[in-house]
PyMOL Python script that loads the backbone (N, CA, C, O; Angstrom):
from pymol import cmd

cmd.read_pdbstr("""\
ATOM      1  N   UNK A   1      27.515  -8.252  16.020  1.00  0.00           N
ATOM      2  CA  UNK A   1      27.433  -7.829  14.638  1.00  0.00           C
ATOM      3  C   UNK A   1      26.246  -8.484  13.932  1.00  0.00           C
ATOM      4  O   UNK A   1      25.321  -7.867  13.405  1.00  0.00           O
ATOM      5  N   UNK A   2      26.389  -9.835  13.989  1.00  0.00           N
ATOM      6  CA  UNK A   2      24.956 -10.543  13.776  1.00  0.00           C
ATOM      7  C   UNK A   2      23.871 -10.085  13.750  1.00  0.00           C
ATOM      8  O   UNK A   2      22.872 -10.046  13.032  1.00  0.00           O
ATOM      9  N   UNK A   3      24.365  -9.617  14.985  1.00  0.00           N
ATOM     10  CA  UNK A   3      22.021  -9.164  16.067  1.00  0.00           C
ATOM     11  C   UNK A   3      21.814  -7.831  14.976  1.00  0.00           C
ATOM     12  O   UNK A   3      20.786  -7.498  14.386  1.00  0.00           O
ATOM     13  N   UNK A   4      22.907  -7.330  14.946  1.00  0.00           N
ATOM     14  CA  UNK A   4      22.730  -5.717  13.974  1.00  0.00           C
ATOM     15  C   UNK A   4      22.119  -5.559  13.270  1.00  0.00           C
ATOM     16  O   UNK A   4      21.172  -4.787  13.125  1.00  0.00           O
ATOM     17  N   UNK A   5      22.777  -6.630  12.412  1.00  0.00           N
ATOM     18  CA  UNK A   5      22.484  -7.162  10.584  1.00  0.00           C
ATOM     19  C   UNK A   5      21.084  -7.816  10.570  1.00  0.00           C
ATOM     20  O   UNK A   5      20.466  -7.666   9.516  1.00  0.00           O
ATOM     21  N   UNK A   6      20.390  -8.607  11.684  1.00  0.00           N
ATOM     22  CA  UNK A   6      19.056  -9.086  12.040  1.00  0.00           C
ATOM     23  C   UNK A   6      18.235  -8.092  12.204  1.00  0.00           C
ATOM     24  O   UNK A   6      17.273  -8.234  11.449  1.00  0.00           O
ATOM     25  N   UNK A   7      18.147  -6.917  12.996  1.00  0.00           N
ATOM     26  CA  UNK A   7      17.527  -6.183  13.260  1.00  0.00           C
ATOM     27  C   UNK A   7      17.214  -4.942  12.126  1.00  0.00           C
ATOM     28  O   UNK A   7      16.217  -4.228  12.018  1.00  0.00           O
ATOM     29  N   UNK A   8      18.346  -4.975  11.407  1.00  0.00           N
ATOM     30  CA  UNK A   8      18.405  -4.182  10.562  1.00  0.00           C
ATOM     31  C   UNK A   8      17.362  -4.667   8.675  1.00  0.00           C
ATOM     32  O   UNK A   8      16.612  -4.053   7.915  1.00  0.00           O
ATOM     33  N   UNK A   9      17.827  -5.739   8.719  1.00  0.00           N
ATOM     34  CA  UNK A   9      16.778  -6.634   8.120  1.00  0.00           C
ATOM     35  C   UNK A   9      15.593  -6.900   8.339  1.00  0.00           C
ATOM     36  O   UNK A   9      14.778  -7.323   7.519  1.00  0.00           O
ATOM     37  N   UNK A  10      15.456  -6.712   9.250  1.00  0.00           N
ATOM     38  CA  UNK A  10      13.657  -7.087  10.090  1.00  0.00           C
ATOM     39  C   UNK A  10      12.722  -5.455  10.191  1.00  0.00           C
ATOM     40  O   UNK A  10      11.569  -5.164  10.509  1.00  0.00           O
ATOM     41  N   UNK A  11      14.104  -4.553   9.668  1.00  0.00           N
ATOM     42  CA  UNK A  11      12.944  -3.140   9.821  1.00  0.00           C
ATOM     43  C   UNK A  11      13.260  -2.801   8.774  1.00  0.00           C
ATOM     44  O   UNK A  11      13.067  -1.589   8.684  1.00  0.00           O
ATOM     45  N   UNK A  12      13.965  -3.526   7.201  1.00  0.00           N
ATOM     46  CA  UNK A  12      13.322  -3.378   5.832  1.00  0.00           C
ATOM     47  C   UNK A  12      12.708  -4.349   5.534  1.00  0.00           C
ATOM     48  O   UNK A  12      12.971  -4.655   4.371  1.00  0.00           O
ATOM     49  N   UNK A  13      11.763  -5.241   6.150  1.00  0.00           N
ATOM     50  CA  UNK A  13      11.241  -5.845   5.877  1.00  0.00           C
ATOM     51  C   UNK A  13       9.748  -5.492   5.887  1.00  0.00           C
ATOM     52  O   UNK A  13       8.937  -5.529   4.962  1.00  0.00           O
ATOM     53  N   UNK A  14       9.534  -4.996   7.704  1.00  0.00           N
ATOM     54  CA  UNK A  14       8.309  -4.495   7.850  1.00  0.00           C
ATOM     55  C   UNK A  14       8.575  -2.690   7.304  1.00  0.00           C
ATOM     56  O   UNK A  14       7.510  -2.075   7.335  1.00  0.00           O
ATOM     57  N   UNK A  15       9.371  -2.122   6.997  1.00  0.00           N
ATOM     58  CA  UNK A  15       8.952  -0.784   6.458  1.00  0.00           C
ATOM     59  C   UNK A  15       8.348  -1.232   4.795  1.00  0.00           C
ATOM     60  O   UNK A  15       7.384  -0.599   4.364  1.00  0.00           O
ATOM     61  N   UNK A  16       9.011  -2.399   3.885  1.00  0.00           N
ATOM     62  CA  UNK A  16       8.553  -2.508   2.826  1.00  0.00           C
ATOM     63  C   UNK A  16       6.781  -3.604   3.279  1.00  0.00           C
ATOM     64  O   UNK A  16       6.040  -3.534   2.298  1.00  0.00           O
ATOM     65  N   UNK A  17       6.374  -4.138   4.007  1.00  0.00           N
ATOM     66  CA  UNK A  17       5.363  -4.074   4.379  1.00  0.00           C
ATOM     67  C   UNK A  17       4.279  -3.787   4.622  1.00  0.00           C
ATOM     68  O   UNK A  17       3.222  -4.415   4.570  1.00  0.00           O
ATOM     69  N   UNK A  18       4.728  -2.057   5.109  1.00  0.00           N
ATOM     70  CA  UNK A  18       4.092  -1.321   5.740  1.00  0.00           C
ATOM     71  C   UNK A  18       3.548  -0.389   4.498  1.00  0.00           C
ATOM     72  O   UNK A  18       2.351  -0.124   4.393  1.00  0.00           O
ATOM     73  N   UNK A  19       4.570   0.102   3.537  1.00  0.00           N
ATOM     74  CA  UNK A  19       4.454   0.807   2.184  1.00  0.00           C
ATOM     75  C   UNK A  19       3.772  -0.137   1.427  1.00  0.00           C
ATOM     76  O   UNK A  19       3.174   0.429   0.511  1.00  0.00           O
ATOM     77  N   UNK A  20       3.622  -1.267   1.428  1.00  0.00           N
ATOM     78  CA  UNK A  20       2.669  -1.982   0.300  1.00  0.00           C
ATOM     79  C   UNK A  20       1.143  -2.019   0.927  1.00  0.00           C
ATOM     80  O   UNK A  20       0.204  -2.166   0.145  1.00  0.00           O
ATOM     81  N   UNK A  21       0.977  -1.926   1.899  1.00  0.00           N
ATOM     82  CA  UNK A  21      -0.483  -1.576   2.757  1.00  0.00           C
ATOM     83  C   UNK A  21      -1.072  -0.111   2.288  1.00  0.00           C
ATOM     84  O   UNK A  21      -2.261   0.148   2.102  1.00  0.00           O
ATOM     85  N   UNK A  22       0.094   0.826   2.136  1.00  0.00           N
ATOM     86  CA  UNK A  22      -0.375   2.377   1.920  1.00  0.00           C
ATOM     87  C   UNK A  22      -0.661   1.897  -0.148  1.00  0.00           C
ATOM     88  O   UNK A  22      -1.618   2.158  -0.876  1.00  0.00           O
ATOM     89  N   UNK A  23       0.271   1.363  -0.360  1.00  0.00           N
ATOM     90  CA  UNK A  23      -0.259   1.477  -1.761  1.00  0.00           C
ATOM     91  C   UNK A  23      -1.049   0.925  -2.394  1.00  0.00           C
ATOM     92  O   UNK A  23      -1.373   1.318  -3.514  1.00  0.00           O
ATOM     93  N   UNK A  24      -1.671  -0.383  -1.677  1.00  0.00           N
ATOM     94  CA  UNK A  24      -2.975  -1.335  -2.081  1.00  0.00           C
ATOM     95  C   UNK A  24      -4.351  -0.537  -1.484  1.00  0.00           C
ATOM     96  O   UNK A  24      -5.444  -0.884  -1.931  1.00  0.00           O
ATOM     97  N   UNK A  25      -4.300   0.176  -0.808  1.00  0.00           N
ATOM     98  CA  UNK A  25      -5.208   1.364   0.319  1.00  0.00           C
ATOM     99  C   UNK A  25      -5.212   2.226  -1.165  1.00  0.00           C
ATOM    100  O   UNK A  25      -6.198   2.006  -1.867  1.00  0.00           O
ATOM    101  N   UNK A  26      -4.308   3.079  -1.642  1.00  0.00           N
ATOM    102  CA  UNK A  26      -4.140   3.869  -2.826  1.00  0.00           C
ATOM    103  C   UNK A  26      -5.162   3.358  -4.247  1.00  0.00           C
ATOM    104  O   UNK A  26      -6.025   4.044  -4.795  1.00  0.00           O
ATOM    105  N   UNK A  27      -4.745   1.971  -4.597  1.00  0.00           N
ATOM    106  CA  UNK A  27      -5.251   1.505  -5.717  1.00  0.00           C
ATOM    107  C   UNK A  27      -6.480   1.267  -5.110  1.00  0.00           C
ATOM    108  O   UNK A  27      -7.194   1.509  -6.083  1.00  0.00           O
ATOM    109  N   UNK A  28      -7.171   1.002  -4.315  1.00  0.00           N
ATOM    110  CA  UNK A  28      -8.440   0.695  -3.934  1.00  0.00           C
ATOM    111  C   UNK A  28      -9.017   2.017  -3.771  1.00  0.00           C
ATOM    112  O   UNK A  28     -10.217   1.989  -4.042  1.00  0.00           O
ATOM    113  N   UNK A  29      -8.533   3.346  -3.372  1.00  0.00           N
ATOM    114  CA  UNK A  29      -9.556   4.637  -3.804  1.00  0.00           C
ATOM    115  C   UNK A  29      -9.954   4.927  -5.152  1.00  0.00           C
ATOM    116  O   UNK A  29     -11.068   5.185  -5.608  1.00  0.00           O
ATOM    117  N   UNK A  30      -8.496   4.806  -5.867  1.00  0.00           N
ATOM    118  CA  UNK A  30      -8.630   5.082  -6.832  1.00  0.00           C
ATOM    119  C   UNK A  30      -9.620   4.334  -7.892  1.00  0.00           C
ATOM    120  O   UNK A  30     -10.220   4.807  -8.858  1.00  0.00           O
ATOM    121  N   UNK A  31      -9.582   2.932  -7.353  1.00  0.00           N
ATOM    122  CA  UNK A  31     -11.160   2.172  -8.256  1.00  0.00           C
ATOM    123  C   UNK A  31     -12.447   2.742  -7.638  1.00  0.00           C
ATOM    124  O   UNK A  31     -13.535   3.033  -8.135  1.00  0.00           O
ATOM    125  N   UNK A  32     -12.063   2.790  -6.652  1.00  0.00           N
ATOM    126  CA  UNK A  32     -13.595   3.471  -6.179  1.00  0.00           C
ATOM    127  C   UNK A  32     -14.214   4.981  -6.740  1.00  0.00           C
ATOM    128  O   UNK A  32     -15.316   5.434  -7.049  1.00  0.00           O
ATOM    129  N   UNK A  33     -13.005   5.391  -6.680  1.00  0.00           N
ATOM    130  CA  UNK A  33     -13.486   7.087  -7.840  1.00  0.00           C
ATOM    131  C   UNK A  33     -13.689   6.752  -8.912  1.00  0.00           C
ATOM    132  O   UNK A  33     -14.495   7.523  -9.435  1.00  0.00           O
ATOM    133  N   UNK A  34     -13.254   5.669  -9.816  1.00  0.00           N
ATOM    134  CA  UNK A  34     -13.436   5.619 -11.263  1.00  0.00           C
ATOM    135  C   UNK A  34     -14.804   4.295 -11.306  1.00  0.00           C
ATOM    136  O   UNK A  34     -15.392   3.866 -12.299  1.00  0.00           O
ATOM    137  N   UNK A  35     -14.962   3.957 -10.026  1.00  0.00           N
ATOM    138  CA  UNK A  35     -16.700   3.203  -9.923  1.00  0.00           C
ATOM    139  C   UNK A  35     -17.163   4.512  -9.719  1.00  0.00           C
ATOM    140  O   UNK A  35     -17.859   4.640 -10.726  1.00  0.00           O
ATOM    141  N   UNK A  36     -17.271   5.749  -9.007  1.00  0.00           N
ATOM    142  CA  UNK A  36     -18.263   6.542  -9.155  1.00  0.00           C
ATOM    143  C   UNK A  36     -18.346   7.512 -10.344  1.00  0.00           C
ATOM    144  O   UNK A  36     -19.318   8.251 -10.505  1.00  0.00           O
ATOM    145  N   UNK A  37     -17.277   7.480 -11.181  1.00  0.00           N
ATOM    146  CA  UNK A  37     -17.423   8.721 -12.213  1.00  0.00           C
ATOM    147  C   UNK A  37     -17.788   7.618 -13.000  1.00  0.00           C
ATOM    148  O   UNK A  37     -18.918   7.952 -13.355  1.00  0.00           O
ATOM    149  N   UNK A  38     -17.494   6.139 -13.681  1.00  0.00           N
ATOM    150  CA  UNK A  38     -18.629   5.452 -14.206  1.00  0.00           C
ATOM    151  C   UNK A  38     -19.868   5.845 -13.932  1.00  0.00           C
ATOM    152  O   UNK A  38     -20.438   6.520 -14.789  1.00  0.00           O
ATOM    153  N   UNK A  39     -20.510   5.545 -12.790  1.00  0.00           N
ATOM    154  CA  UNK A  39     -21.477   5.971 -12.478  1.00  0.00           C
ATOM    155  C   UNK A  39     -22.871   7.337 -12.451  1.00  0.00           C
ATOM    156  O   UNK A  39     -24.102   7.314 -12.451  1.00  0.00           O
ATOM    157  N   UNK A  40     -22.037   8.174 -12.435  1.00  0.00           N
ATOM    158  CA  UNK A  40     -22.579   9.516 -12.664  1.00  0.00           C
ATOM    159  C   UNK A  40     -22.203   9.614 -14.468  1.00  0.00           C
ATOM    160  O   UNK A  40     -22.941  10.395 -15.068  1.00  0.00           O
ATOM    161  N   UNK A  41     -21.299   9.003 -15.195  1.00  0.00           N
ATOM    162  CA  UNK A  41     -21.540   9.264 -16.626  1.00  0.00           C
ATOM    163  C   UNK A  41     -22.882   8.433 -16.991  1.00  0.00           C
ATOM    164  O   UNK A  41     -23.707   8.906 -17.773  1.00  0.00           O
ATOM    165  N   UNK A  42     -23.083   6.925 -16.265  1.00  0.00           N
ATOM    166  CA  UNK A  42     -24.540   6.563 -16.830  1.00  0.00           C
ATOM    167  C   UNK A  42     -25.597   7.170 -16.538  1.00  0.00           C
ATOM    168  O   UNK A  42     -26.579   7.055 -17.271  1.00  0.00           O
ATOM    169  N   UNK A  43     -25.630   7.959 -15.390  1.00  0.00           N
ATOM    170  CA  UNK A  43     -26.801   8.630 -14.787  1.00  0.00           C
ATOM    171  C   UNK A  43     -27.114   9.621 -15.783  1.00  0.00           C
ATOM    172  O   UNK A  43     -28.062  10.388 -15.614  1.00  0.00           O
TER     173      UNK A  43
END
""", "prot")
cmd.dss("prot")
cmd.show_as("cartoon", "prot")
cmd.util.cbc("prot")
cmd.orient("prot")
């Protein structure tokens, strides 16, 4: 029952892991589009 409850814990651990990688990946396009539309408004 133990090992269950371990294993079962250890794959919400790395699935919430894994989703904070996709959403720091997310916020980092999204500065990068709003560095280039800065950009083309100074141009």
């Amino acid at each position: 029952m133990q090992h269950t409850i371990k294993i079962l814990l250890l794959m919400v651990l790395a699935s919430s892991l894994l989703s904070g990688c996709n959403t720091a990946r997310g916020v980092g396009e999204d500065i990068k589009s709003l560095g280039h539309a800065i950009s083309r408004a100074a141009s």
